[in-house]
Structures are given as C-alpha cells and as structure tokens.
C-alpha positions in Angstrom: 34.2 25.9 -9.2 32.3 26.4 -6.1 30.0 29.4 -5.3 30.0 30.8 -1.5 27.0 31.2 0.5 26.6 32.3 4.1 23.3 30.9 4.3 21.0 29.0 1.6 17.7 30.0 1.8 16.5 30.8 -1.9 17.4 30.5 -5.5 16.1 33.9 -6.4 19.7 35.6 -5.9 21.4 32.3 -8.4 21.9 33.1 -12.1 22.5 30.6 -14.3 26.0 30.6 -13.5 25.8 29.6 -10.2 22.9 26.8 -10.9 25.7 25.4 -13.3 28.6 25.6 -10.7 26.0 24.1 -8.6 24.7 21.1 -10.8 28.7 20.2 -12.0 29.7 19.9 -8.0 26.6 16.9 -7.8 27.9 15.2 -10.8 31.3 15.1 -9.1 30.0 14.5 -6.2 28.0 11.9 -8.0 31.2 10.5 -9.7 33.0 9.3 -6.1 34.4 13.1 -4.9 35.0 13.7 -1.7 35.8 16.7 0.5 38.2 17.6 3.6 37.1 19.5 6.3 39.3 21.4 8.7 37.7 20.4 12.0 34.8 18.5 13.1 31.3 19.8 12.0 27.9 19.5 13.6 24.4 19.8 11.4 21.3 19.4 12.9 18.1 18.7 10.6 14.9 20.7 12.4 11.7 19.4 10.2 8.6 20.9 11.5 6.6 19.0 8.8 6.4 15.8 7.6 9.1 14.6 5.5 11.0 11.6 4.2 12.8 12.2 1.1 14.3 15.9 1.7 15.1 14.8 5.4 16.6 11.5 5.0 18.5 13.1 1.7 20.3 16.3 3.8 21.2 13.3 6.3 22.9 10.8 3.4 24.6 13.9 2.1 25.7 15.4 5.7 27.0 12.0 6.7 28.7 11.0 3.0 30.5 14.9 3.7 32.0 13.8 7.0 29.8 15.8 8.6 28.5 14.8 12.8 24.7 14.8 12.7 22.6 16.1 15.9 19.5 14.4 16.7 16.1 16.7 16.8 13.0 15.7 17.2 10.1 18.0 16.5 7.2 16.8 19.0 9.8 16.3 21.4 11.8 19.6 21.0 11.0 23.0 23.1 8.7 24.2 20.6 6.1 22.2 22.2 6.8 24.0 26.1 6.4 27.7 23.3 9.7 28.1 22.7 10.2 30.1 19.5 12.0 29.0 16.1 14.6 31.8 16.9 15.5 30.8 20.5 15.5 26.8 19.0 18.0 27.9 16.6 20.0 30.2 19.0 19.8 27.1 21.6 21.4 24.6 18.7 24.1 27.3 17.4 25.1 28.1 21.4 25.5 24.0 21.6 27.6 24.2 18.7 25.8 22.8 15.9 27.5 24.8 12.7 24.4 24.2 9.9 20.5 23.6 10.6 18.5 22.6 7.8 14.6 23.8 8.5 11.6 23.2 7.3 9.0 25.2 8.6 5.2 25.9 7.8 5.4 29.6 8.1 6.9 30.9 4.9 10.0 33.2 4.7 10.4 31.8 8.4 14.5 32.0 7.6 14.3 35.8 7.3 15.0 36.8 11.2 17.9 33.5 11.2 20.5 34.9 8.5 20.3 38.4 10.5 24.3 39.3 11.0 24.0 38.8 14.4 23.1 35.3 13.9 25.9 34.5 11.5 27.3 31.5 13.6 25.4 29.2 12.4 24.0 28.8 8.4 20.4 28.1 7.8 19.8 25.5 4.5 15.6 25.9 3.9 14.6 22.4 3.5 11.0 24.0 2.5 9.0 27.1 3.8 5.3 27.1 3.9 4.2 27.8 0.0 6.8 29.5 -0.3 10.2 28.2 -1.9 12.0 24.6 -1.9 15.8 25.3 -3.1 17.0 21.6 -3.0 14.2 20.1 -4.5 14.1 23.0 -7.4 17.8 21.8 -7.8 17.9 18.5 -8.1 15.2 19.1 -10.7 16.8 21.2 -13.0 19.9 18.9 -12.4 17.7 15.7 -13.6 16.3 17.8 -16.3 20.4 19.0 -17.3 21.2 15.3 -17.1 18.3 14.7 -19.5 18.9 17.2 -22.7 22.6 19.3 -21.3 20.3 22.4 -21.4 17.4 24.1 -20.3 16.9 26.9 -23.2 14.1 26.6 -25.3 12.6 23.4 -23.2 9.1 23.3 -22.0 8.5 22.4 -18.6 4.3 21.5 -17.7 4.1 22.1 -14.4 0.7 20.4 -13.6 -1.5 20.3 -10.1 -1.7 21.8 -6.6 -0.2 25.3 -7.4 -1.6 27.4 -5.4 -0.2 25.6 -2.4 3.2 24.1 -4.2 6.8 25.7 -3.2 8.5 23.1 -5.7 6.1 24.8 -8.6 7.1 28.1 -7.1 11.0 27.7 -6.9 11.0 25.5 -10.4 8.9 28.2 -12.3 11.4 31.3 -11.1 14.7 29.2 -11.6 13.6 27.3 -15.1 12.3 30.3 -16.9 15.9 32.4 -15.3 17.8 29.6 -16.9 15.4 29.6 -20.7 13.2 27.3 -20.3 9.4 27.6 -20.9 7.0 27.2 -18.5 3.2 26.4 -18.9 0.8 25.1 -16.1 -2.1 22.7 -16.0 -4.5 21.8 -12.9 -7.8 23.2 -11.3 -8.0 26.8 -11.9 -8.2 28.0 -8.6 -5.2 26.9 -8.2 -3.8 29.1 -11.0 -3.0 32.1 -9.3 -1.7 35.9 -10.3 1.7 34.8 -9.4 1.9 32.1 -12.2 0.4 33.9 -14.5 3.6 36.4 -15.5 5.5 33.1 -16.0 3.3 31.1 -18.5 -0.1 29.9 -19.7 -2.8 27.7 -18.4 -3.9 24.9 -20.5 -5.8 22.3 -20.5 -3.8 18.5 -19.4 -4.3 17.2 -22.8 -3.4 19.9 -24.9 -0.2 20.6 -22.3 0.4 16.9 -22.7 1.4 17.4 -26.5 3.8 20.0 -26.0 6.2 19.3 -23.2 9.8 18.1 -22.9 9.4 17.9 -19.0 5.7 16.9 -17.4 6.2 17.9 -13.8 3.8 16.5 -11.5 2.6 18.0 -8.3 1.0 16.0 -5.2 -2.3 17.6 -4.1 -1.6 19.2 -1.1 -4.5 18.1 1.1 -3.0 19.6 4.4 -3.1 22.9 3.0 -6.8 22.7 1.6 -9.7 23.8 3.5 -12.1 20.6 5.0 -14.9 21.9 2.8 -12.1 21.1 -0.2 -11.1 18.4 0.9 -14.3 16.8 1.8 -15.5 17.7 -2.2 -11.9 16.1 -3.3 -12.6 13.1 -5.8 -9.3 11.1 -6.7 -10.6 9.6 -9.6 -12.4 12.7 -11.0 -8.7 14.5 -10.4 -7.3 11.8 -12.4 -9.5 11.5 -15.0 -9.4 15.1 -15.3 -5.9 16.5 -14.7 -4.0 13.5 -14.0 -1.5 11.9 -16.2 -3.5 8.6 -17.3 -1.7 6.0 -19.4 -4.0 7.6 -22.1 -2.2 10.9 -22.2 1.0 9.3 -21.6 0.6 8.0 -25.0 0.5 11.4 -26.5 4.1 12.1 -24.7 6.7 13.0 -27.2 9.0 10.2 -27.2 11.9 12.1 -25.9 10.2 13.6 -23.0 10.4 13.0 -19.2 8.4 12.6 -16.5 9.0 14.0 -13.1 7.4 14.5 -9.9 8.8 15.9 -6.7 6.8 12.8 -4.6 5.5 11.5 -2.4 3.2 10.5 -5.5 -0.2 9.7 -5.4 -0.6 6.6 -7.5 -4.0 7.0 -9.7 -4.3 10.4 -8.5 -1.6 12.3 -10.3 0.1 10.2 -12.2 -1.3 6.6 -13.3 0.6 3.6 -11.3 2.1 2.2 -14.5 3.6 5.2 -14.6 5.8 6.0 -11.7 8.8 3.4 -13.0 7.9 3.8 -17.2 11.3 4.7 -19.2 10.1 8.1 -19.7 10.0 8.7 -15.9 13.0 9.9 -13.8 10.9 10.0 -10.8 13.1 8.0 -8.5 16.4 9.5 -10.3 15.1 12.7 -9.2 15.6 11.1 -5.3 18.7 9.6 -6.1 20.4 13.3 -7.5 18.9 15.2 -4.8 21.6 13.5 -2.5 24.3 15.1 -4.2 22.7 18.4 -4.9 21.6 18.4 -1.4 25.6 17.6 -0.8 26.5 20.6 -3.2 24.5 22.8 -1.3 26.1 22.4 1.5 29.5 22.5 0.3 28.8 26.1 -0.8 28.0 26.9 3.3 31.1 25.0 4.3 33.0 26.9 1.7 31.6 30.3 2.6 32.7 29.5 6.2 36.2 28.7 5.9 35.0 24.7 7.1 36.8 23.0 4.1 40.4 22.2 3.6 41.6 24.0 0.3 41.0 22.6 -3.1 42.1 23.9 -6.2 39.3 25.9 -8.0 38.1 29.2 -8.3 35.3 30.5 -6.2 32.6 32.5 -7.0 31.0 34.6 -3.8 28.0 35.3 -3.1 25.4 37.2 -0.4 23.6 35.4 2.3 
C-alpha cells in the first residue's frame, strides 16, 4: 500500500497508518523490490548545509529508483550572485527537473515551494533549520519497528542538543503519535517549552535505566553562540550527559542505541560504543536508503510517474 503525497515536507499530517504503509514499502524495498516508471525522471539534490549521510542516501535511493540525477552545487549555484531559493527552484523545475530535495537553514523554508502554482515540481525536505527532518525521523522509527514490531508503550531517551535538533523535534511529535514514550536528557537550556508537553527531563543516569531506545544527539556547535562554544568542554559533556561505557552498563539488555550521526566519539557517545551489539547506529544509515526510497515513491505515486502496481493507495494533502 502506498500513500500519495504531492510534496513531502513534514510528518505532522502522517498517522500511524501512513508511517506503517511507509516503513513496509522500505522493507520491500529492502528485500530486492523495484519500481517502473512511465518516462524518464529528473531529481536534483539542493543542500545548503553540510551533509553526507542524508545527501549521499536521497542519491543511492534516486539512482537504485531509476531515477536521472542533476548535478547542483551550492557555492557554485546562483544563490551566491542573490538569487533567491524560490527563483532556484523555479529555475530547476523550468529545466525540467521533476523532484528537489532541500536542505535549507531557514526553517519552514518549503512553505512558499508547495504553493499550487508551483505544483510542477515536488519538494522532499532533507532538513530545515531546527525545524523538522522527515527522513531521518523515518528511518528511525523504521530501525526502532525493526527492533521490537512496535512502538506502543516503548520509551525513547532523547538525549543532547535539543534546543537546536530537528531529528529530536520530528522523532518526539512522530514517536509519541505512534505510543511511544518520550523523556529527554542533556543541558537544561537546551530543554525548551516545546519539549516539555512531550515528556520529562531527567538526569542521563537515571534516563539511562529506563529506556528501550537511547537516542543520541550531536552537539550542534554551528548553531551555538561563540561565547557557548568557546565555554564548550567535550569531556565535561561526556562525563556529564554523555553515554560512557559506565552507563552503558546500566542499559537494559534488550535496548538499542541510536544516533542520527555524524557522532562525536567521546563526546556523546563513548568510542567503544558506536559498533557495540546494542547499537544500530550504522543500521540506522543503511535503512535510511530505502526509507529515503519510500519517500519518494509516495511523490512519484502522487504524480502519476510510476507504471501501475497492484495495491491500494491511500491519498494524502501536500
């Protein structure tokens, strides 16, 4: 079953339905399927931050779809003579490109793009600002469905940057949606209101305890303010809120460890810990090519770019 979406720019409009639908398209995806598409089709990948794993990951699942991927090079593009995202994206969708996948700094940057008007062309959000990360909050409930085959009842720490985190943002809307119980570690400034109606702040050892899932968050030192950053200790951070082999120790034996990376060995997480059994860390990067895949087969789907296949649909708004 394969929902329909015009453009994919949040999870807050998926129910639990449609994360499902979503999650069993990666695993057959995962499991050799293919697709057909009616006629050649052009994506473009327009990263206006840094990025290896969500940019090389839309490419691998683009290319394994069949579909032709247009070169763009940020530093190089027209943004740097002042042209504006919108005229970029009218340029690329004028040339023919049929999906862009953004990433932006500015958050809710999509919201002029999936106007009617500028319907030719579907926007995938590869990550706005502190704002949301759809494909990374997917592939993590994915690893997490992989894990246990259900998210009710489980408790998910959430521990680190969140102030400045999209992934905590997206994971803490779309786990607690689907049952799952969120609680949050970390500095407390970095707690803010809009965590707070979705579950407790605790201290990393206590939080430690408790969880099924301990996800880890990368201190976002690009988003802090020099003064922060010039205060920033690594090992105090560590010692303090990381996950040291210590606390790993106190893990329940059937919980997992996760982080969105790039990971911050000894910062974190301890170094021992990025490949342990508990960790899915690099499984997480491995499923985020065929959620990523997924994803776009519900745009492809929406547009009438896919040769039939026999399953129901389920529609839904841009």
């Amino acid at each position: 079953m394969t929902i329909l979406k015009q453009n994919f720019t949040t999870i807050e409009d998926l129910t639990e339905t449609d994360v499902l639908s979503i999650i069993h398209r990666a695993q057959a995806f995962k499991n050799g399927e293919t697709v057909e598409l009616r006629r050649p089709v052009y994506a473009i990948n327009m990263f206006f931050e840094n990025s290896t794993r969500t940019h090389t990951s839309f490419e691998m699942a683009e290319r394994r779809l069949g579909l032709q991927v247009l070169s763009f090079e940020a530093q190089t593009s027209s943004i740097k003579k002042g042209e504006s995202l919108y005229d970029t994206v009218k340029t690329v969708q004028s040339i023919g490109a049929d999906i862009a996948v953004i990433r932006h700094p500015q958050a809710n940057y999509y919201d002029q793009l999936i106007q009617p008007d500028n319907s030719n062309i579907a926007i995938l959000n590869g990550g706005d600002g502190a704002g949301q990360h759809p494909s990374q909050c997917l592939l993590d409930v994915m690893t997490i469905f992989e894990e246990f085959g259900h998210f009710d009842g489980l408790k998910v720490g959430i521990v680190g940057d969140l102030e400045h985190s999209r992934v905590a943002r997206s994971n803490m809307m779309l786990l607690t949606k689907l049952g799952a119980k969120v609680a949050f570690s970390g500095p407390d400034a970095w707690y803010t209101k809009d965590f707070e109606a979705y579950g407790p702040h605790m201290s990393m050892d206590e939080l430690v305890q408790e969880v099924d899932v301990m996800m880890l968050l990368r201190v976002q030192h690009e988003r802090l303010t020099n003064e922060s950053n010039e205060s920033f200790s690594k090992e105090a951070y560590h010692e303090k809120y990381g996950l040291t082999m210590a606390r790993a120790e106190k893990l329940q034996n059937h919980a997992i460890i996760m982080h969105p990376a790039p990971v911050n060995r000894d910062v974190e997480i301890a170094s021992d810990l990025v490949e342990c059994p508990q960790s899915r860390i690099f499984q997480q990067m491995s499923n985020g090519v065929y959620t990523r895949m997924a994803m776009l087969e519900t745009v492809l789907a929406a547009r009438h770019l896919l040769a039939p296949r026999a399953t129901a649909t389920i529609t839904l708004g841009a």
